[in-house]
C-alpha positions as CSV (number, residue, x, y, z in Angstrom):
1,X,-10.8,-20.1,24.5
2,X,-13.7,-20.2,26.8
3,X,-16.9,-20.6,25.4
4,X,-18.1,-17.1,26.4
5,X,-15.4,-15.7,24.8
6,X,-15.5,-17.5,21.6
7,X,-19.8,-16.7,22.1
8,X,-18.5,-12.6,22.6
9,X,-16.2,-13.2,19.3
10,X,-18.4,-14.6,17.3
11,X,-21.0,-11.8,18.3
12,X,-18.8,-9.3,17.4
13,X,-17.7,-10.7,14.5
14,X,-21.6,-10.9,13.0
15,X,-22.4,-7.7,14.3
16,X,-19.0,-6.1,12.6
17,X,-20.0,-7.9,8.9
18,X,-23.9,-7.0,9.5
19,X,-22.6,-3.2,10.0
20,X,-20.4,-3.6,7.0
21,X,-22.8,-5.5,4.6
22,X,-25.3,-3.0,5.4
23,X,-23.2,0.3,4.6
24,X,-22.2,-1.4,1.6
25,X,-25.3,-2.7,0.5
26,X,-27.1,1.2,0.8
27,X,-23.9,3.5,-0.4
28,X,-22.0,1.1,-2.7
29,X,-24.7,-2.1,-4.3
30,X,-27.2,-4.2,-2.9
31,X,-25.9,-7.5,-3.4
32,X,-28.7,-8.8,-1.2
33,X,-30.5,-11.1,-3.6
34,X,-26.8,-12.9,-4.1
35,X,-26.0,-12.4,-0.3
36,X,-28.5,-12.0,2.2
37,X,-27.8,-10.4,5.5
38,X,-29.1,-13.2,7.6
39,X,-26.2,-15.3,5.8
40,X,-23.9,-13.5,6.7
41,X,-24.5,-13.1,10.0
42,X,-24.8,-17.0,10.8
43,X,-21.8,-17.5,8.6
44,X,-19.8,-15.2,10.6
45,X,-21.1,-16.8,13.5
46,X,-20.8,-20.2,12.4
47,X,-17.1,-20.0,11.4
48,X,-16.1,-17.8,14.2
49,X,-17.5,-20.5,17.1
50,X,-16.0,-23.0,14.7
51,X,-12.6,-21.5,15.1
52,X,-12.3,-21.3,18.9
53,X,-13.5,-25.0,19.3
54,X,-10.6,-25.5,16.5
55,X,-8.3,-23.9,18.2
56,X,-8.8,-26.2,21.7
57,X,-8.2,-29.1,19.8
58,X,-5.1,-27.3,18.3
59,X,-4.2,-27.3,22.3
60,X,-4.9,-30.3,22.8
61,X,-3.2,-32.0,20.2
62,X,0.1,-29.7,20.0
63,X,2.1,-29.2,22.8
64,X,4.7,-26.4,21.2
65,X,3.1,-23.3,20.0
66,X,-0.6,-24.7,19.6
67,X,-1.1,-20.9,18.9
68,X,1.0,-20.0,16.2
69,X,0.2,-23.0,14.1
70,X,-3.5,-22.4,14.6
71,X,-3.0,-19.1,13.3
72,X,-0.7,-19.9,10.4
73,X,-3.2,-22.4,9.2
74,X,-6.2,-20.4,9.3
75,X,-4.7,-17.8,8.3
76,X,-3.6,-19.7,4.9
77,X,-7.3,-21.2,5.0
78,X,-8.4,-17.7,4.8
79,X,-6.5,-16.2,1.8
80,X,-7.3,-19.3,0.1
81,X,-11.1,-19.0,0.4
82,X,-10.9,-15.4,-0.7
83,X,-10.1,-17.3,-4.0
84,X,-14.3,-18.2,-4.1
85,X,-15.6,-14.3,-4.4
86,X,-13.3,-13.8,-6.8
87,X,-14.0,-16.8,-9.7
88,X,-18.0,-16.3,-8.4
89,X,-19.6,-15.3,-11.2
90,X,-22.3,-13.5,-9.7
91,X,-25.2,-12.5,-12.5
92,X,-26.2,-8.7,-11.2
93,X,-25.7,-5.7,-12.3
94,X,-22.4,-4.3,-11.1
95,X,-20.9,-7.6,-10.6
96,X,-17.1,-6.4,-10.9
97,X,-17.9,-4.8,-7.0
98,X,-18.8,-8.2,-5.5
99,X,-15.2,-9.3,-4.9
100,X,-14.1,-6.1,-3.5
101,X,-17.8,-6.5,-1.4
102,X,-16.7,-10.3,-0.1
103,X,-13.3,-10.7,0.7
104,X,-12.9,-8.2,3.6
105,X,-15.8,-10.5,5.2
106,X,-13.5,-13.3,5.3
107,X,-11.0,-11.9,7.3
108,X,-13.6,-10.9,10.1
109,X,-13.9,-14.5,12.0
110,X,-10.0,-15.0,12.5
111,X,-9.0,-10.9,13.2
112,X,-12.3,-11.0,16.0
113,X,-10.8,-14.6,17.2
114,X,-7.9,-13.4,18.1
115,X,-8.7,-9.7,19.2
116,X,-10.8,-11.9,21.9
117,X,-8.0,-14.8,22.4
118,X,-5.9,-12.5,24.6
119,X,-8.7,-12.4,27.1
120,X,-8.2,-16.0,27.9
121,X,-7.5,-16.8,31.2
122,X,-7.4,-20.9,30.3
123,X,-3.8,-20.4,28.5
């Protein structure tokens, strides 16, 4: 992935979990003093520019279906990590909802990498 795509991804990505943090944070609980906006925005960020620069060296290295491994990989990396929300003990009120609050964010770097991936034109 070119790196203004995987810039564009990653944007989209932030802005998507920003959206969703802050809906969730005014109609649901404000789990800001556990998880502050600003972190998840340069997590989402972080990951998602991680993730295209992953995937080139998944190119690089694999010459059949650099692709599908990448994907099958991250995607096992990401239902592994939503393991972490939900042995957090988080000490607020309402803590049962902060699971529930943090594992759809997990899934937003690798679903906005690939909505983006098809735009490629270095395939």
């Amino acid at each position: 992935m070119n790196v203004k795509l995987a810039f564009i991804s990653s944007l989209c990505s932030s802005f998507l979990g920003v959206l969703y943090t802050t809906i969730y944070y005014q109609l649901l609980f404000d789990f800001s003093t556990v998880l502050p906006i600003w972190k998840v925005a340069f997590g989402l960020i972080s990951f998602t520019l991680i993730l295209s620069y992953v995937h080139s060296a998944f190119r690089k290295v694999l010459k059949h279906y650099p692709t599908f491994w990448f994907g099958l990989t991250f995607s096992i990396v990401t239902f592994v990590s939503i393991l972490y929300p939900m042995i957090e003990r988080v000490y607020v009120d309402a803590s049962e909802f902060y699971a529930g609050f943090a594992i759809p964010l997990h899934f937003l770097p690798i679903l906005m990498f690939f909505t983006f991936h098809h735009l490629d034109t270095q395939k």
